[in-house]
Backbone as a ProteinNet text record, in pm:
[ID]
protein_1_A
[PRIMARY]
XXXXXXXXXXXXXXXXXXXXXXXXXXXXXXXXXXXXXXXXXXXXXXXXXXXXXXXXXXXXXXXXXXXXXXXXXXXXXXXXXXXXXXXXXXXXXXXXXXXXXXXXXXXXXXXXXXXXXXXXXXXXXXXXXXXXXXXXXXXXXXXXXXXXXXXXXX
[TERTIARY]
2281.2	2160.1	2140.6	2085	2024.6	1932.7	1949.6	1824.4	1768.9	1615.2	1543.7	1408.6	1364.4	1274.7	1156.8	1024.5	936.9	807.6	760.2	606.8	516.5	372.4	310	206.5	75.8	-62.7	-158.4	-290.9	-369.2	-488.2	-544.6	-663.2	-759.8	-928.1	-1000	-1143.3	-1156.9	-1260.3	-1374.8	-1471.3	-1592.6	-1595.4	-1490.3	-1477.4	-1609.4	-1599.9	-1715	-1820.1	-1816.4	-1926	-1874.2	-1923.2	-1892	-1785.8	-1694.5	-1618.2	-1502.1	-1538	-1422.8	-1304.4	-1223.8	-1146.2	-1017.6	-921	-806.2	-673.8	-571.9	-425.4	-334.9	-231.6	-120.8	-44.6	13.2	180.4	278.8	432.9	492.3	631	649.2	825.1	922.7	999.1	1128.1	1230	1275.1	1424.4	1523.5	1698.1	1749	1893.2	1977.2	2087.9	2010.5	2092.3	2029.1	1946.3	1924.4	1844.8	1690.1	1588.9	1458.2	1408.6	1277.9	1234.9	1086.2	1006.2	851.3	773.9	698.9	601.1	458.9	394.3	238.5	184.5	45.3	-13.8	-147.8	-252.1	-377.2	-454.5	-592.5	-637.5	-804.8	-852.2	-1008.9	-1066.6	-1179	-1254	-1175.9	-1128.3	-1086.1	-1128	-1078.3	-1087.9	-1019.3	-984.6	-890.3	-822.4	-865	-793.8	-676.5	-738.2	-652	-555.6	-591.9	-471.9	-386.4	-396.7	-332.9	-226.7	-286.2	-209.3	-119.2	-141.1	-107	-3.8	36.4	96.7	283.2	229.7	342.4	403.8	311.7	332.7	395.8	400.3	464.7	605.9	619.6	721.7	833.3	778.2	848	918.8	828.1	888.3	942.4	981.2	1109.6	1256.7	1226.3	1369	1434.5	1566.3	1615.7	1695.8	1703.9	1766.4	1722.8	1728.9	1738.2	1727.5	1673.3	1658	1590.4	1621.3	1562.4	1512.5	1376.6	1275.2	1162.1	1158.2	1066.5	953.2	845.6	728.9	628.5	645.1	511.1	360.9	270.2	140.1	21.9	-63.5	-131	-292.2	-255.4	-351	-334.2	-462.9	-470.6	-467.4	-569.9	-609.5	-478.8	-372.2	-231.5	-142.2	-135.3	-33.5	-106.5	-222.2	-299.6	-238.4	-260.1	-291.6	-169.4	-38.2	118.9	132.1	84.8	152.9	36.6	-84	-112.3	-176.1	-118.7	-132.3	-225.9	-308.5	-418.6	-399.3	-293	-262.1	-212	-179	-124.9	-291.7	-355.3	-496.6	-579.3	-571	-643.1	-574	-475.2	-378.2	-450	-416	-482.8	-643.8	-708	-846.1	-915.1	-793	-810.2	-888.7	-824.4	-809.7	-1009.3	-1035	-1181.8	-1131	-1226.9	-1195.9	-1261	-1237.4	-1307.6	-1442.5	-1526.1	-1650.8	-1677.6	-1598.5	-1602.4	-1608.8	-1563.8	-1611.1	-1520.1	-1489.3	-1356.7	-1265	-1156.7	-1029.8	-1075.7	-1105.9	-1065.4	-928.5	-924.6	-762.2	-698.3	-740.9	-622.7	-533.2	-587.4	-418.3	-312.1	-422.6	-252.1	-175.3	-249.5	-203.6	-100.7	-118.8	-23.4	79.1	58	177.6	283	191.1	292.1	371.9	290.5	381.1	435.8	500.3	632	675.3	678.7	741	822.5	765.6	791	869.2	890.9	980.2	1103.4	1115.9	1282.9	1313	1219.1	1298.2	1255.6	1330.5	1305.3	1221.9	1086.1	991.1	970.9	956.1	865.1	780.5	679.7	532	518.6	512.8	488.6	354.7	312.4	137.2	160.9	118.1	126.3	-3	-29.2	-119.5	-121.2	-318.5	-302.6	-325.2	-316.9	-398.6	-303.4	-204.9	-159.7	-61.8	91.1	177.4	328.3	274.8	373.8	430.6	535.1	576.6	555.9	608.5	599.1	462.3	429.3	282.4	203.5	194	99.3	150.6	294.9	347.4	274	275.9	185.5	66.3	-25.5	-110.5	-124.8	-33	-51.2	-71.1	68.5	111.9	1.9	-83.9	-214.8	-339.4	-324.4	-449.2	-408.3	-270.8	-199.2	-233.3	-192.2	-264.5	-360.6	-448.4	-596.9	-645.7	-606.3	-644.9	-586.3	-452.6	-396.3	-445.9	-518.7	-598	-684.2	-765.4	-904.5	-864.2	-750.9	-717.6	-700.7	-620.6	-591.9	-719.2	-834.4	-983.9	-1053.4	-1038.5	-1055.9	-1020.7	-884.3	-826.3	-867	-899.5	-883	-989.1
-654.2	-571.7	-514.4	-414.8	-307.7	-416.3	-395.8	-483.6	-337.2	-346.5	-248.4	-286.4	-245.9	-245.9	-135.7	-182	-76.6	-122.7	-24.6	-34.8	91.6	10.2	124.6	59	179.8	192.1	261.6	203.7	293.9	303.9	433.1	469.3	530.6	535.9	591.1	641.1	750.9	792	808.5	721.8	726.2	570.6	484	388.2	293.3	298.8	271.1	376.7	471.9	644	735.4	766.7	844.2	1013.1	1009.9	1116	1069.5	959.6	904.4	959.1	977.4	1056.4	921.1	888.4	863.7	882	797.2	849.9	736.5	755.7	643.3	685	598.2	601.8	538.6	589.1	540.6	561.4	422.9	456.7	360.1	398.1	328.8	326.5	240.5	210.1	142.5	209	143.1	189.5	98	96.3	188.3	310.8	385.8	484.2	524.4	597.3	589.6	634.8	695.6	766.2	737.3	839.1	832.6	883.5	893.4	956.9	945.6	960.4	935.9	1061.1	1029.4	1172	1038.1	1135.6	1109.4	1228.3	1210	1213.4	1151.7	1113.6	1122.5	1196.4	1201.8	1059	1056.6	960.3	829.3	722.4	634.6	505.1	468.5	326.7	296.7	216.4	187.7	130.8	15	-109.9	-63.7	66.9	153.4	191.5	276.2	287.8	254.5	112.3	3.7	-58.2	-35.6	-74.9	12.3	135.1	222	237.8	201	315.5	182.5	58.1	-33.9	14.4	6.2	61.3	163.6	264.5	390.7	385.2	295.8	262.3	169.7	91.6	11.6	114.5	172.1	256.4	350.5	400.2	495.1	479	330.4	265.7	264.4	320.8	385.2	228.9	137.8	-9.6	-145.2	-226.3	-386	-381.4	-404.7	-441.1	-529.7	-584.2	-712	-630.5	-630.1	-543.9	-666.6	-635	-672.2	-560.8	-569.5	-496.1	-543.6	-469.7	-479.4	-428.5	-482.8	-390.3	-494.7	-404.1	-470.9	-496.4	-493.4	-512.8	-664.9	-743	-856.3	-891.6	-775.1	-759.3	-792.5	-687.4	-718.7	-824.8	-804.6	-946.2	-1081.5	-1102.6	-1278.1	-1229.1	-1150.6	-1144.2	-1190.4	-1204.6	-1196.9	-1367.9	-1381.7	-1444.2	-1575.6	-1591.6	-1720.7	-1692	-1643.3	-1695.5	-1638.9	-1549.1	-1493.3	-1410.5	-1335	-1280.9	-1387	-1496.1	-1611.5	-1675.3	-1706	-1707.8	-1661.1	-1508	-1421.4	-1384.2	-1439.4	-1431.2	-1531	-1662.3	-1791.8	-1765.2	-1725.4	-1650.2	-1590.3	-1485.8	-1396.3	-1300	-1264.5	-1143.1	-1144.4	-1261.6	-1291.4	-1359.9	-1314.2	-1389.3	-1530.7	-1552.4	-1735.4	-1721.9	-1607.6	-1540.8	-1533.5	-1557.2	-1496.6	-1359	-1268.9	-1147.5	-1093.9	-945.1	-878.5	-884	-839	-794.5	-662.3	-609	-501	-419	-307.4	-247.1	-301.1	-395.7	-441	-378.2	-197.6	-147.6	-140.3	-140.1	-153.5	-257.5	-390.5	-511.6	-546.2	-504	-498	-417.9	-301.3	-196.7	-317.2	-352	-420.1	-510.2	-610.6	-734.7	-678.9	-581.4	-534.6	-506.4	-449.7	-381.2	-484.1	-676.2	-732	-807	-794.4	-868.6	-817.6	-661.8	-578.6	-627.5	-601.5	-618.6	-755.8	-828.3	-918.2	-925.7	-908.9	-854.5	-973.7	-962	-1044.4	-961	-1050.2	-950	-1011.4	-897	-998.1	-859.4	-963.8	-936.9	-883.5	-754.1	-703.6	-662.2	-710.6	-658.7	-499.3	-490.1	-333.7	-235.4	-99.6	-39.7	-129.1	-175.6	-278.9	-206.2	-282.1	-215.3	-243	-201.7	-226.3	-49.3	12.4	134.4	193.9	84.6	184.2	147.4	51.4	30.9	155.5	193.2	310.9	433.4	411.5	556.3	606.2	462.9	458.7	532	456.6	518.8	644.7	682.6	816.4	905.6	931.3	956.7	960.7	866.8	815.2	913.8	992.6	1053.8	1184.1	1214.9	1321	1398.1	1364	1325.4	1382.8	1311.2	1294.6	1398.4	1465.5	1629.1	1761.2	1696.1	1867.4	1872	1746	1734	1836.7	1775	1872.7	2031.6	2048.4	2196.1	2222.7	2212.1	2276.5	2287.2	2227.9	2211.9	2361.3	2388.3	2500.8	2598.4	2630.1	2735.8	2798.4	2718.6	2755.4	2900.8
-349.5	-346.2	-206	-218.3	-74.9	23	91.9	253.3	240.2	230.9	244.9	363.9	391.2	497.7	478.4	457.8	465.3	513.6	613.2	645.9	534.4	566.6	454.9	537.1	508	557.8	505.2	471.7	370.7	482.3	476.3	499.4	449.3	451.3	383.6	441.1	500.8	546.2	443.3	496.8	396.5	285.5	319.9	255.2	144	32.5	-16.1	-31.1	-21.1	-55.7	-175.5	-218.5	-361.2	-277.3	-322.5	-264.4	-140.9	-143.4	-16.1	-40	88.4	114	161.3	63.6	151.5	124.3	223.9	269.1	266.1	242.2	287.5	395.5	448.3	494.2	491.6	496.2	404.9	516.1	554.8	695.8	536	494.7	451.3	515.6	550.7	634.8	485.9	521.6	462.2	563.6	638.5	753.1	795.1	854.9	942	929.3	811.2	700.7	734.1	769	779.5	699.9	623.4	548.3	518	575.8	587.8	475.3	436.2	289.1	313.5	321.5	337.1	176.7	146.7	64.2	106.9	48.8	39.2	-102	-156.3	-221.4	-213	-351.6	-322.6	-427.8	-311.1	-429.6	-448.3	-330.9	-346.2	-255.3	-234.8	-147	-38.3	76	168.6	100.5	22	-51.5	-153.8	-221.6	-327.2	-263.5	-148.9	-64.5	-21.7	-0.2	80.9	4.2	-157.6	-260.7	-305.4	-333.1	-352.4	-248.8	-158	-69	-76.8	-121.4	-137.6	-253.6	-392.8	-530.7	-528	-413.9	-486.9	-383.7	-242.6	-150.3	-271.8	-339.2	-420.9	-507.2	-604.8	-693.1	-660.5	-533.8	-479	-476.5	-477.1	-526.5	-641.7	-635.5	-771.7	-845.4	-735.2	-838.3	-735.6	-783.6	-759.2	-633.4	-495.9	-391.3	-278.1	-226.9	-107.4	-15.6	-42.5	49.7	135.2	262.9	353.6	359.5	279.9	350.9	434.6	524.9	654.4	608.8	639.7	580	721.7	722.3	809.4	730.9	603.4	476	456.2	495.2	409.9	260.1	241.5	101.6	15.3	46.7	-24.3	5.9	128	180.7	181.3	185.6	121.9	-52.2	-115.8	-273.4	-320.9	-229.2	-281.4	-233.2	-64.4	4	-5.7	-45.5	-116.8	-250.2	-299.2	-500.7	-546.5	-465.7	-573.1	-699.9	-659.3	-798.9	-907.1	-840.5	-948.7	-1036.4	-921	-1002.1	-1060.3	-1031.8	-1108.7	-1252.8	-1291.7	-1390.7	-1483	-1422.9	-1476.8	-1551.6	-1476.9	-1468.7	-1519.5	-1618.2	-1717.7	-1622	-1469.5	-1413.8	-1367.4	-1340.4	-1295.7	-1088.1	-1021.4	-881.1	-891.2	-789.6	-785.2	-753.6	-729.3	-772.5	-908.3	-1001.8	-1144.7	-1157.2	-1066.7	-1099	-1095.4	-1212.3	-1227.7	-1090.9	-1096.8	-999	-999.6	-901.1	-863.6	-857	-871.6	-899.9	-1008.7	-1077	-1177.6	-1216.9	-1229.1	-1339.7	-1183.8	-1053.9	-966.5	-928.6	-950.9	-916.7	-1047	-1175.1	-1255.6	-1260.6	-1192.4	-1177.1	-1059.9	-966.5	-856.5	-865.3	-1017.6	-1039.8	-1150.9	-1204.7	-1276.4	-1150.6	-1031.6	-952	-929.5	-874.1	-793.5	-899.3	-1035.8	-1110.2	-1073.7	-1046.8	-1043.4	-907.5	-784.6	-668.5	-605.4	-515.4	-447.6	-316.4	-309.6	-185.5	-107.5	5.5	105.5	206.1	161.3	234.3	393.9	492.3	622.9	682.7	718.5	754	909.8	948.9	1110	1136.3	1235.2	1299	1292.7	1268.5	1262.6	1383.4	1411.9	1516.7	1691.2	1680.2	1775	1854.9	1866.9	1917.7	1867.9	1697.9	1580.9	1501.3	1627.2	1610.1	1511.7	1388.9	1207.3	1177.1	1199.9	1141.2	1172.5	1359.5	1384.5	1300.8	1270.4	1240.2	1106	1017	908	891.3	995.8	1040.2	1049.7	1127.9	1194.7	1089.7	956.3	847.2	761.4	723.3	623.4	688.7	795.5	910.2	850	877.7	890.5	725	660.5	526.4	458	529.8	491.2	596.5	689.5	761.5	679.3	630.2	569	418.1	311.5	237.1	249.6	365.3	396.9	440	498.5	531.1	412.6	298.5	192.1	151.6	141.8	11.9	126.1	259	324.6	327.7	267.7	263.7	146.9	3.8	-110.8	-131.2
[MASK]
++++++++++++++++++++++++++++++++++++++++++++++++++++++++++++++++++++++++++++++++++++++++++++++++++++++++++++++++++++++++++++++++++++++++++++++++++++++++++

């Protein structure tokens, strides 16, 4: 199988406000290979983003691969890397609040994802001095400005 390598980063101006505005970013490494992926998104969440931006890094992959993703998202990397998605399963998709999962149809898109490829989630510091992470960043901004230029031009 492929060694794949990917950072991803979600952002969302207005987080929690009706109309929120956000972005991903998206560095894939595979040997010497580079390949950057940013989108933007109305009316969403950071968290959607954050999810979103692994979900669609995963599904770029055309077969079977040993991927390291970086994310500087707790939200995702606790949900993989201590069992919550294992409990919210158990749970019948309730938190240890009792109260729905949020995102569910993406947390289910992710665990088909994570049956095909072999992932390990490693948690980076965000906003720091983690090259792809900012690039993420940068990418998820970048995004979420030519969004708003296009809704200006129209």
């Amino acid at each position: 199988m492929k060694n794949i390598t990917i950072y991803t980063d979600g952002a969302c101006r207005g987080n929690g406000k009706e109309n929120a505005l956000g972005g991903y970013g998206i560095v894939l490494m595979y040997k010497n290979n580079k390949k950057e992926i940013k989108k933007a998104f109305s009316n969403t969440t950071n968290n959607k983003m954050e999810l979103s931006a692994v979900i669609d890094a995963l599904d770029m992959l055309t077969e079977a691969c040993n991927v390291e993703i970086y994310s500087d998202s707790a939200y995702v990397v606790n949900a993989i890397n201590q069992n919550w998605i294992e409990n919210w399963l158990k749970k019948d998709w309730k938190t240890a609040n009792k109260q729905p999962v949020k995102n569910k149809e993406l947390w289910l898109k992710l665990i088909e994802l994570l049956r095909y490829h072999h992932v390990k989630f490693i948690k980076v510091k965000g906003h720091s001095d983690n090259e792809y992470n900012n690039r993420c960043d940068q990418l998820a901004n970048e995004a979420m400005d030519e969004y708003i230029k296009g809704l200006s031009e129209e």
